[in-house]
PAGUGU-735380 format. One record per residue: x, y, z negated of N, C-alpha, C, CB in turn; residue in three letters. Coordinates in steps of 0.2 Angstrom, whole numbers, padded with zeros to 4 digits, always signed. Each point is the difference from the previous one (the first is absolute). Glycine has a CB too. Layout:
N
XYZXYZXYZXYZAla/...
This chain:
266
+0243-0334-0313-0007+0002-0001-0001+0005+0006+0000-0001-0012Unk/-0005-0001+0016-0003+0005+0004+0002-0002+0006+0000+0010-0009Unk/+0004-0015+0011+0004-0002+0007-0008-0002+0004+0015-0006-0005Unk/-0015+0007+0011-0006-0003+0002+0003-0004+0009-0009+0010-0008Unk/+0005-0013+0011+0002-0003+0007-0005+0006+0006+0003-0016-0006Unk/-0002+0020+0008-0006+0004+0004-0003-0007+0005+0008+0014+0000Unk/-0015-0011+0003-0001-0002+0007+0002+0004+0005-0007-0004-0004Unk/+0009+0000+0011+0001+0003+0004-0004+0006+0003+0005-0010+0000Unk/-0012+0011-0002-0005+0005-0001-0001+0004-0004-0003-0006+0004Unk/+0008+0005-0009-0003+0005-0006+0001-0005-0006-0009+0009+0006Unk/+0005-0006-0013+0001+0000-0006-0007-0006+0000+0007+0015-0004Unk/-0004-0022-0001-0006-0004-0003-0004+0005-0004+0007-0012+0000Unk/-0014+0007-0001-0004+0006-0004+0002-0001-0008-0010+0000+0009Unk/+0015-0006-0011+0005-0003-0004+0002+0008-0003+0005-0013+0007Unk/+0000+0016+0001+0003+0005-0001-0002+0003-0002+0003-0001+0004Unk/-0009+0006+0000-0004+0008-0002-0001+0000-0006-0005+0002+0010Unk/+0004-0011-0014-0004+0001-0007+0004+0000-0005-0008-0005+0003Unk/+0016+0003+0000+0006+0002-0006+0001+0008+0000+0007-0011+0003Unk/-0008+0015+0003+0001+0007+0002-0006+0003-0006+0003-0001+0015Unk/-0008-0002-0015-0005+0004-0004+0001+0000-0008-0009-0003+0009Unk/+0013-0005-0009+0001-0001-0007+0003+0004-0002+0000-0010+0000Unk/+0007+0009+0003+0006+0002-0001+0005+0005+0000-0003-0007+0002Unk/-0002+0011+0005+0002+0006+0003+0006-0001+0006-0003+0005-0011Unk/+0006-0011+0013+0005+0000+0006-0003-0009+0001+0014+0012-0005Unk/-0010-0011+0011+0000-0007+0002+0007+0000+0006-0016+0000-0001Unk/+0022-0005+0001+0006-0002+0002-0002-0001+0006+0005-0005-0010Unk/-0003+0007+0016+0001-0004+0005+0009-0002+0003-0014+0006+0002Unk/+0014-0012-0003+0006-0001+0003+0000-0003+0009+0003-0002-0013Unk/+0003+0006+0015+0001-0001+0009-0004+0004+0002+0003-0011+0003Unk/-0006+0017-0006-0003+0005+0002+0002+0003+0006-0003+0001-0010Unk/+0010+0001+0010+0004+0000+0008+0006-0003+0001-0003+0009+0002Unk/+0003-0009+0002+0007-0003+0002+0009+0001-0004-0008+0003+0011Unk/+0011-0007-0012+0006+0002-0004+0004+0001+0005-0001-0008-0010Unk/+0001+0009+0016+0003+0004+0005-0001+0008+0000+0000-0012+0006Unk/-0007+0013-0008-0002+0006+0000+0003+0003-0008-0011-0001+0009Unk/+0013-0004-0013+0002+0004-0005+0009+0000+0000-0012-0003-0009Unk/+0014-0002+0012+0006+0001+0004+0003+0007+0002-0004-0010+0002Unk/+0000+0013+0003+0001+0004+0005-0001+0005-0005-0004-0007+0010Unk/+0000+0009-0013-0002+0006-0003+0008+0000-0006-0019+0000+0002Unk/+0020-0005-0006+0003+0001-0003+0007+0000+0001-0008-0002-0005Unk/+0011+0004+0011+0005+0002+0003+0001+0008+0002-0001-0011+0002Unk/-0006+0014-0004-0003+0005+0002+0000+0004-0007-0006-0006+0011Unk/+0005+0004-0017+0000+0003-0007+0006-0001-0001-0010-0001-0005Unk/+0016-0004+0005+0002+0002+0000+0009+0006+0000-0012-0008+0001Unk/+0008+0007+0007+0005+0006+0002-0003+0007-0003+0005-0006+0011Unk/-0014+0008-0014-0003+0004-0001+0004+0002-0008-0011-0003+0010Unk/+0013-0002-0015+0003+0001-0005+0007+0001-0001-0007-0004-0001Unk/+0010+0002+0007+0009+0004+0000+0005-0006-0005-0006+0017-0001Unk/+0002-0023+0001+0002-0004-0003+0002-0007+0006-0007+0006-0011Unk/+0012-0009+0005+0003-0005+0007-0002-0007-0004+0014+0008+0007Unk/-0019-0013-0004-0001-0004-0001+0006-0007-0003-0010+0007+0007Unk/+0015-0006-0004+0004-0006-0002+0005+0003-0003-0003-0007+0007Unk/+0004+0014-0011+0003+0003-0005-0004+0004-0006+0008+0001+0009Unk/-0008-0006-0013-0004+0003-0006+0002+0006-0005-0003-0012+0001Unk/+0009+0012+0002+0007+0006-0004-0008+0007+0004+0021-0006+0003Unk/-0023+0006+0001-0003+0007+0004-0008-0003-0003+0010+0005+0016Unk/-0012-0008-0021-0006+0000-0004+0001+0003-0008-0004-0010+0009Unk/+0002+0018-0006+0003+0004-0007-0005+0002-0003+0009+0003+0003Unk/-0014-0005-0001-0008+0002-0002-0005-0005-0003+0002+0008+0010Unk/-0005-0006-0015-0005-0007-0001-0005-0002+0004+0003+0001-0010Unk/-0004+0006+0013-0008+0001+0005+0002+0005+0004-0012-0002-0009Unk/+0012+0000+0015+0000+0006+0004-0007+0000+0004+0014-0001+0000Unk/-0018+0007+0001-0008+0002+0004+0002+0002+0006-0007+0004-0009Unk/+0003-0008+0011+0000+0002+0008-0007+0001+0002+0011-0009+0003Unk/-0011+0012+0001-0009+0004+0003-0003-0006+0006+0005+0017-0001Unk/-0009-0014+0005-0005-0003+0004+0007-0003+0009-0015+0012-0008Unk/+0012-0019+0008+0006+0000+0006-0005-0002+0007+0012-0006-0010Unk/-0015+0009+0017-0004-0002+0004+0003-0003+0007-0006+0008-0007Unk/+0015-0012+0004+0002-0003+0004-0006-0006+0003+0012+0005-0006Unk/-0009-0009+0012-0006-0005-0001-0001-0007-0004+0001+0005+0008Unk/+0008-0006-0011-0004-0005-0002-0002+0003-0008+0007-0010+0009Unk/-0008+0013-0011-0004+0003-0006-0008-0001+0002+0009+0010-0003Unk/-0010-0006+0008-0007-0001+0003-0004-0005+0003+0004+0008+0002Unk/+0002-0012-0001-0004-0008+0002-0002-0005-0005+0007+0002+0008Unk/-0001+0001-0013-0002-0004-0008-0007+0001-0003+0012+0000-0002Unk/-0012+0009+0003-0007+0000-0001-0007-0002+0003+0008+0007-0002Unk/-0007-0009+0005-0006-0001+0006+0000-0006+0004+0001+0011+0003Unk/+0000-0017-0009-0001-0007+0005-0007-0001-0001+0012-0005-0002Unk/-0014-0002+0006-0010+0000+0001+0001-0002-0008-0007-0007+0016Unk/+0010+0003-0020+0000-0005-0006-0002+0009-0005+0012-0015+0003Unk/-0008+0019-0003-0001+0006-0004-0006+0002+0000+0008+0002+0002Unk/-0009+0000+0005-0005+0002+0003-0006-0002-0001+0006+0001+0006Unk/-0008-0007-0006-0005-0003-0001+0000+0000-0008+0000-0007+0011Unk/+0004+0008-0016+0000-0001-0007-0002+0007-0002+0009-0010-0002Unk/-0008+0016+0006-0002+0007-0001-0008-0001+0002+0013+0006+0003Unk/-0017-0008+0002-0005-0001+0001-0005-0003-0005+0006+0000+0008Unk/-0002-0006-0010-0002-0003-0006-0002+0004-0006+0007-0008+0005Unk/-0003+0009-0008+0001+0005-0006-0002+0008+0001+0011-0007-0004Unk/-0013+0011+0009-0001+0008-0002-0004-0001+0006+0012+0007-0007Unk/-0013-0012+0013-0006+0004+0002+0003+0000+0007-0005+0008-0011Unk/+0000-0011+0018+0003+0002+0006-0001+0008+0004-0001-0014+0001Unk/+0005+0014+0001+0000+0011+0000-0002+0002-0005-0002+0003+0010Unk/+0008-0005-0016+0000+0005-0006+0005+0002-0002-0006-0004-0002Unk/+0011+0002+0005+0008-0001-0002+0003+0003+0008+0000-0013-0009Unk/+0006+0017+0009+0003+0005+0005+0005-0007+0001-0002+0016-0003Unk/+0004-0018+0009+0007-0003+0003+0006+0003-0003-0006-0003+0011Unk/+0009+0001-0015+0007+0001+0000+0004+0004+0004-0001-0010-0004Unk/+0004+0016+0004+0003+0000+0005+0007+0002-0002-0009+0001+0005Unk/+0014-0001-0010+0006+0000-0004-0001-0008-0007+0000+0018+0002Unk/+0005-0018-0005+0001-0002-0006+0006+0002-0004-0006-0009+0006Unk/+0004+0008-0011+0002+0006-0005-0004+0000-0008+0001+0008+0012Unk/+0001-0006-0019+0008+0004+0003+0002-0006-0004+0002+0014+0000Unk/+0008-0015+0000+0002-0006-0003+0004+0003-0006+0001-0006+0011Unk/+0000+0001-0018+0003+0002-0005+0005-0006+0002-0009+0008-0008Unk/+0013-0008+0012+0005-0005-0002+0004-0001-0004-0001+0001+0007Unk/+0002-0006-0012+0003+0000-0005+0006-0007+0003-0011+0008-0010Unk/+0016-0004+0003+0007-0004-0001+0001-0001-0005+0004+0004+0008Unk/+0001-0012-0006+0002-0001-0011+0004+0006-0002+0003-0015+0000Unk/-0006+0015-0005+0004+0007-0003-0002-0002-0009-0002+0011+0014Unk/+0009-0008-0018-0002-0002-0008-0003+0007+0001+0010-0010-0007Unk/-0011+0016+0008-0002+0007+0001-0007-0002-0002+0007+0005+0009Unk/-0012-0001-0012-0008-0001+0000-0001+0005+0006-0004-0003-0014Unk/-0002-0001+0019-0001+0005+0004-0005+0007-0001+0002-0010+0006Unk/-0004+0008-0011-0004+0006-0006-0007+0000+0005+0012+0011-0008Unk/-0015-0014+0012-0006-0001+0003-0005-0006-0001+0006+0008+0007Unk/-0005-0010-0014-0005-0007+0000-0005+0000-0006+0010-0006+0005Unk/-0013+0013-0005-0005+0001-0003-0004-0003+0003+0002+0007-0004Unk/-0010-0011+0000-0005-0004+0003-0005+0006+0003+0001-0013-0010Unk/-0004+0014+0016-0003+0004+0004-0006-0004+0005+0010+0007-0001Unk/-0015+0001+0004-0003-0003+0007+0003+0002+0007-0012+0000-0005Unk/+0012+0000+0009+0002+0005+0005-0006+0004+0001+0008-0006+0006Unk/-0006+0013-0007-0006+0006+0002-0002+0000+0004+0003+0006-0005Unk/-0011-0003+0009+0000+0002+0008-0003+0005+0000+0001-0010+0005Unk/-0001+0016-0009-0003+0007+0006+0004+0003-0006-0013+0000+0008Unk/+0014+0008-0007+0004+0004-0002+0008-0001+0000-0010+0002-0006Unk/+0013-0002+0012+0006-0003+0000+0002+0005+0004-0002-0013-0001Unk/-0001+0016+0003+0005+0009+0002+0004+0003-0002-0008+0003+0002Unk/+0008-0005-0010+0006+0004-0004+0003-0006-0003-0006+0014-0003Unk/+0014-0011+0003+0005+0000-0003+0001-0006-0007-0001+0013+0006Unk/-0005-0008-0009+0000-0005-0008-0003-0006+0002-0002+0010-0010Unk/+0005-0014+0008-0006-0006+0002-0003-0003-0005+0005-0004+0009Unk/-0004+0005-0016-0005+0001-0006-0003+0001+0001+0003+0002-0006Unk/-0006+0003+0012-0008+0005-0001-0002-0003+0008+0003+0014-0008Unk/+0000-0020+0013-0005-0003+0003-0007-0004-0004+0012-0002+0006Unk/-0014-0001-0002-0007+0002-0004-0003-0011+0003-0004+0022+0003Unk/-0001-0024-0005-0005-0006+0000-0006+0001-0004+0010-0007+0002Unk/-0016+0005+0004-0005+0000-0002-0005-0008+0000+0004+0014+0004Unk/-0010-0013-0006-0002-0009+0000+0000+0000+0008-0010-0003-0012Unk/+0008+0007+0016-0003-0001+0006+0008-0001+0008-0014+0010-0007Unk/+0020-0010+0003+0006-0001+0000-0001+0004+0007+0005-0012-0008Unk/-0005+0016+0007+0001+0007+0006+0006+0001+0003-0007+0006-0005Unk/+0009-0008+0012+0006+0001+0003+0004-0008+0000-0001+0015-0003Unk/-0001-0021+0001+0002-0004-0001-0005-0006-0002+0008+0008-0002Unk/-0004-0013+0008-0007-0006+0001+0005-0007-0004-0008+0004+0017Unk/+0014-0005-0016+0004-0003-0002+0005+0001-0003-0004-0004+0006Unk/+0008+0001-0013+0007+0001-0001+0004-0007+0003-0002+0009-0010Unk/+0006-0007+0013+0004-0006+0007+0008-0001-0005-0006+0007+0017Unk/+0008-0014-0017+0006-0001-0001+0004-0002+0005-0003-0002-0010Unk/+0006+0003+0013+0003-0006+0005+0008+0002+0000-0011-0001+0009Unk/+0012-0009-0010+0009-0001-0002+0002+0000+0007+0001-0008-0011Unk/+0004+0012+0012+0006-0002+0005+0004-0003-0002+0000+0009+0005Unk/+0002-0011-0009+0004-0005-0007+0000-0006+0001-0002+0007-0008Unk/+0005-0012+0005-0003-0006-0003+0000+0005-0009+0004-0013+0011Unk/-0009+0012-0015-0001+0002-0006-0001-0005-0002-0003+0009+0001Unk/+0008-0011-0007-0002-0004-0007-0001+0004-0006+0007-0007+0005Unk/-0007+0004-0009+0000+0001-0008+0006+0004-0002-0006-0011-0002Unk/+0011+0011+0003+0006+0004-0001+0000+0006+0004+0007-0010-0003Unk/-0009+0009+0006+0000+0007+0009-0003+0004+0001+0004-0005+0006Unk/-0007+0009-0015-0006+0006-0001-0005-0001+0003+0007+0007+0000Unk/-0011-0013+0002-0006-0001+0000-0007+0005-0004+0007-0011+0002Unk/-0009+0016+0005-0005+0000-0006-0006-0002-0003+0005+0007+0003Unk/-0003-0003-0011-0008-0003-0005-0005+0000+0000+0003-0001-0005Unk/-0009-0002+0004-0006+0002+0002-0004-0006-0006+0003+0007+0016Unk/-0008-0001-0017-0003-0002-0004-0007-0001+0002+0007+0003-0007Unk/-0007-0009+0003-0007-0002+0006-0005+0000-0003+0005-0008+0007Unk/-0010+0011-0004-0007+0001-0001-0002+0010+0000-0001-0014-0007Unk/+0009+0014+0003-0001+0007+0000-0005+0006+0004+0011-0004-0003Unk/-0012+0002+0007-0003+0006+0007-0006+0000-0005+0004-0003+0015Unk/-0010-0002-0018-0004+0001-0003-0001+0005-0009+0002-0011+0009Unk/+0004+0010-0010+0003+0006-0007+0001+0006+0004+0007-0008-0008Unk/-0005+0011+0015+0000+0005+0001-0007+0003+0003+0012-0003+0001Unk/-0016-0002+0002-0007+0003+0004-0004+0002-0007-0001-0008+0013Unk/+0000+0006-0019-0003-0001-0005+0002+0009-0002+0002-0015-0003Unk/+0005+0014+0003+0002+0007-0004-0002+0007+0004+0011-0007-0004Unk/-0010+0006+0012+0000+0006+0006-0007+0000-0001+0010-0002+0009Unk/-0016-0003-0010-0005+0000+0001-0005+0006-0001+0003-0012-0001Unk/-0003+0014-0005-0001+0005-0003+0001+0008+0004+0004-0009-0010Unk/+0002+0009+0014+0002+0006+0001-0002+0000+0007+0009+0003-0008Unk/-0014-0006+0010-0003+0002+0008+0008+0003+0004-0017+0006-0005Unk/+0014-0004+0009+0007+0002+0007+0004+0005-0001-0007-0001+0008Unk/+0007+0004-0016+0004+0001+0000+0008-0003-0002-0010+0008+0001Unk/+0007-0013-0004+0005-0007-0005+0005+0003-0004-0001-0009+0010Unk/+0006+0008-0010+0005+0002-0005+0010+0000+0003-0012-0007-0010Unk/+0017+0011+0008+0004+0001+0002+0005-0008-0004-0003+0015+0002Unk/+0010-0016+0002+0004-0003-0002+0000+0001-0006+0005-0001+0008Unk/-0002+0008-0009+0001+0000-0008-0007+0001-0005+0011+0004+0004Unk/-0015-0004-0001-0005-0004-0007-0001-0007+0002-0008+0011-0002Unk/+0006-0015+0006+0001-0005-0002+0007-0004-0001-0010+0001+0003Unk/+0014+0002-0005+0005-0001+0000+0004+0000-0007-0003+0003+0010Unk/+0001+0003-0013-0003+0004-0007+0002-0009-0006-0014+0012+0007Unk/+0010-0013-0007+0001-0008-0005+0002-0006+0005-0010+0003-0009Unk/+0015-0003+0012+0004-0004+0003-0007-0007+0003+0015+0003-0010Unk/-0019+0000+0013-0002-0005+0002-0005-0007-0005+0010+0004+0008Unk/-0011-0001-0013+0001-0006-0007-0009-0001+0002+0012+0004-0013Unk/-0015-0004+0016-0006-0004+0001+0001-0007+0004-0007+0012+0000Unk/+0012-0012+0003+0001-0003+0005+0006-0006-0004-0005+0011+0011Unk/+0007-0007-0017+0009-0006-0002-0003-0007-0004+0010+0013-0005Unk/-0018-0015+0007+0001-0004-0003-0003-0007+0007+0000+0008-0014Unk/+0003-0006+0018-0001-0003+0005+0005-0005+0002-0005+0010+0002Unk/+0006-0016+0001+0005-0006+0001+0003+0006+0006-0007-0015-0005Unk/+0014+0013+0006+0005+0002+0005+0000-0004+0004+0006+0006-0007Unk/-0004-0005+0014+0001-0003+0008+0006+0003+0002-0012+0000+0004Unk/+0016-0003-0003+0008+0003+0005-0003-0001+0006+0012-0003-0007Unk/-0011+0008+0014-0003+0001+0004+0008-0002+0005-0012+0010-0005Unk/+0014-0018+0006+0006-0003+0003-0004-0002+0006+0009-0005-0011Unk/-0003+0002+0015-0003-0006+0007+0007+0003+0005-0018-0002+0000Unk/+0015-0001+0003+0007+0002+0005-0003+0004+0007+0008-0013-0004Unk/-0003+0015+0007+0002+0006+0007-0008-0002+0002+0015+0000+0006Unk/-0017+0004-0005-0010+0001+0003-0004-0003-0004+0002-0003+0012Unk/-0001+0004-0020-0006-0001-0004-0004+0008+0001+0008-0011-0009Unk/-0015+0009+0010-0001+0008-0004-0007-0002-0006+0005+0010+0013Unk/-0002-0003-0017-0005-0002-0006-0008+0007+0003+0012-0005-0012Unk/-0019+0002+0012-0003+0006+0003-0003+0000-0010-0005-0001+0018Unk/+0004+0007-0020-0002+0001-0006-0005+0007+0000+0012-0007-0006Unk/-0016+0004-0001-0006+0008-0001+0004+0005+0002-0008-0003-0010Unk/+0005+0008+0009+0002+0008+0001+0002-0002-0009-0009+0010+0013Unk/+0005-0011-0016-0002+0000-0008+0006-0005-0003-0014+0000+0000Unk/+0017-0003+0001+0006-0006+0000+0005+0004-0004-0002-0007+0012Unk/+0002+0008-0019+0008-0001-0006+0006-0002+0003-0006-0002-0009Unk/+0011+0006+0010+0005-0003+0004+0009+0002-0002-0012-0001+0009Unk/+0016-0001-0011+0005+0004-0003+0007-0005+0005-0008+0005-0016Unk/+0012+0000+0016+0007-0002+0001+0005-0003-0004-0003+0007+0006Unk/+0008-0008-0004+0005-0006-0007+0005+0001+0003-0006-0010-0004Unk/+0013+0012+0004+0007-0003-0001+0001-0005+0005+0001+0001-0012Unk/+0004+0000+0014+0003-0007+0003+0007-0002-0002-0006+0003+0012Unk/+0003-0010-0012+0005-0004-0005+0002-0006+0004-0005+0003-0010Unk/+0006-0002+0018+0000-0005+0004+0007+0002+0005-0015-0003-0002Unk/+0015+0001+0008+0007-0002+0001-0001+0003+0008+0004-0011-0009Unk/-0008+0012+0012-0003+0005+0005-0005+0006-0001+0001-0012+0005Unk/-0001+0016+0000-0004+0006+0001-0007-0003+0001+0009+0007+0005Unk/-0014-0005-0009-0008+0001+0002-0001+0003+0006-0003+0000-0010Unk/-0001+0000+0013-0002+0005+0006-0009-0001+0000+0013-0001+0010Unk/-0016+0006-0012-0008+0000-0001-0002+0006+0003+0000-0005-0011Unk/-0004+0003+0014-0005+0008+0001-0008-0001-0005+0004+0002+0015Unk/-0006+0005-0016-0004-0001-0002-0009+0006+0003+0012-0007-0010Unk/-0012+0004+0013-0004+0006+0005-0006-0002-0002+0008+0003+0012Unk/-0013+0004-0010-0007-0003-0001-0004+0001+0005+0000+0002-0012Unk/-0006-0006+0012-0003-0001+0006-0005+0005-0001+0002-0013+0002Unk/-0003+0018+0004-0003+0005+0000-0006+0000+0001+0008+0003+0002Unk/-0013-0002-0001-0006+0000-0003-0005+0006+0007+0006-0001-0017Unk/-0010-0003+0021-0003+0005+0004-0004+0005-0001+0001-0007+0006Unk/-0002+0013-0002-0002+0007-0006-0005+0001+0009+0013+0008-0013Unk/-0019-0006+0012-0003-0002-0008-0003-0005-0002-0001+0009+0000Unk/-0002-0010-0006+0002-0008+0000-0006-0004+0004+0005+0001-0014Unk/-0005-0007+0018-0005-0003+0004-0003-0007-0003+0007+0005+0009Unk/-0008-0004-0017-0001-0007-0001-0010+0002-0002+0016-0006-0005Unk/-0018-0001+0008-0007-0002+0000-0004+0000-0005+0002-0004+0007Unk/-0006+0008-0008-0005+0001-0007-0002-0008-0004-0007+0012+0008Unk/+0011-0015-0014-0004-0005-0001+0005-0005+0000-0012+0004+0006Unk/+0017-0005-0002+0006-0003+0001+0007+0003-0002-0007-0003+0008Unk/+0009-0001-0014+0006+0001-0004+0005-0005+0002-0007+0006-0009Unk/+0014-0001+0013+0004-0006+0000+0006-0001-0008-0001+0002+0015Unk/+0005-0007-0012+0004-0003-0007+0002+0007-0003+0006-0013+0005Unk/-0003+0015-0002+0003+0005-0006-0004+0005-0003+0008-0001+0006Unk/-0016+0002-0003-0006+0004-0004-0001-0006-0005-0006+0007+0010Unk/+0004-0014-0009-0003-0002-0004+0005-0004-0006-0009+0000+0009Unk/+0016+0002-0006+0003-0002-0006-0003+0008-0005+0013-0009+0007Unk/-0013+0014-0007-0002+0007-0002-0007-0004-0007+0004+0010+0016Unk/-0010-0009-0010-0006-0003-0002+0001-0005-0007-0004+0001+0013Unk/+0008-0008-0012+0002-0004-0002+0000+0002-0009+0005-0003+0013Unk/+0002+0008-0012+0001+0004-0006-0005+0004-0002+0010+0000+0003Unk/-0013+0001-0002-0005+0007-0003-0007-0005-0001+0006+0013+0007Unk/-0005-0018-0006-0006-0004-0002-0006+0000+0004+0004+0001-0009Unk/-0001-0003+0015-0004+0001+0006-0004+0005+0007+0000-0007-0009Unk/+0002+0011+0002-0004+0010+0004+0006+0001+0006-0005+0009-0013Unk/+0000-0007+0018+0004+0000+0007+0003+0009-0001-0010-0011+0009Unk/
């Protein structure tokens, strides 16, 4: 579900219309599997773990933060991306990448990693500490995209994550209400997400240079690994130009997926 074939220009309009359905849209060979090569020789050694001794994988997730080596940066920024960021939020609307980040690498481990409660990623109030009290709003402020990209090959066994699809729609509905100032983690967080639990599920798999681009609004939760290699994920979000430059009248995918939900109102 959800696998697509890109154009060498960007996203079919096939695509943008899964994005609106669905809330994400799959691109596979988004970069190079040499660039995920390269970088993941680079996490790595940032985890103090030795890849061909699983005896030194004593953790079920180890976080790693923002990395602006190059080949991170390059993965970020190929024209195929590029042109799919255009596509979906708007041309000069979206800041260039200039890190990628952060990583929750996970390992087989019978341990629960105790982080696979179903969530959004937040995007303003992220100054402090608690991140319960990070904050999302409808107008998703400080955030134009949530980005998956596998350094991995990910299967089904190798903590893929889940995502429920259409969800972004159950969340703009909810936030809609609370204008700019929207609501914290822990209030929508409060009833585990259950507007959204009756949504069909998507394991977010493909191999080294898949990346998934998804709403800011997109339900999304972590899982166990029960597989026989390390995952290596980033999950960074595509930043959002301030202040905002979009054209009176013109709503891109990710506005009108918004609209969509709320029953057309811009």
């Amino acid at each position: 579900m959800g696998e697509t074939t890109p154009l060498a220009g960007g996203l079919a309009p096939a695509q943008i219309e899964q994005f609106i359905t669905d809330g994400f849209v799959r691109i596979d060979g988004a970069f190079p599997r040499t660039l995920a090569d390269e970088a993941r020789a680079i996490l790595w050694r940032a985890t103090r773990c030795r890849p061909d001794d699983p005896a030194t994988w004593t953790q079920p997730v180890i976080r790693l933060g923002m990395f602006t080596e190059a080949p991170f940066v390059e993965a970020a920024n190929t024209p195929r991306l590029h042109a799919a960021f255009d596509q979906l939020v708007g041309p000069g609307r979206w800041r260039r990448p200039a890190a990628m980040g952060t990583f929750p690498v996970r390992f087989p481990s019978a341990v629960a990693p105790g982080d696979t409660g179903w969530h959004i990623d937040m995007s303003f109030g992220t100054d402090t500490p608690d991140f319960m009290s990070w904050r999302a709003n409808i107008h998703s402020t400080g955030r134009a995209l949530l980005m998956l990209f596998l350094f991995s090959d990910v299967g089904e066994r190798d903590a893929p994550t889940l995502i429920r699809i259409g969800s972004h729609a159950d969340l703009a509905r909810r936030l809609a209400p609370l204008g700019a100032q929207g609501l914290t983690l822990g209030e929508l967080a409060a009833d585990g997400f259950a507007a959204s639990a009756h949504r069909p599920i998507v394991t977010a798999t493909g191999g080294a240079g898949t990346v998934y681009l998804c709403h800011p609004f997109l339900v999304h939760a972590a899982q166990p690994h029960q597989g026989e290699h390390p995952r290596f994920l980033a999950q960074p979000p595509l930043l959002p130009m301030d202040p905002d430059t979009r054209r009176r009248g013109e709503l891109s995918p990710v506005e009108q997926a918004i609209a969509r939900a709320l029953g057309g109102q811009p």
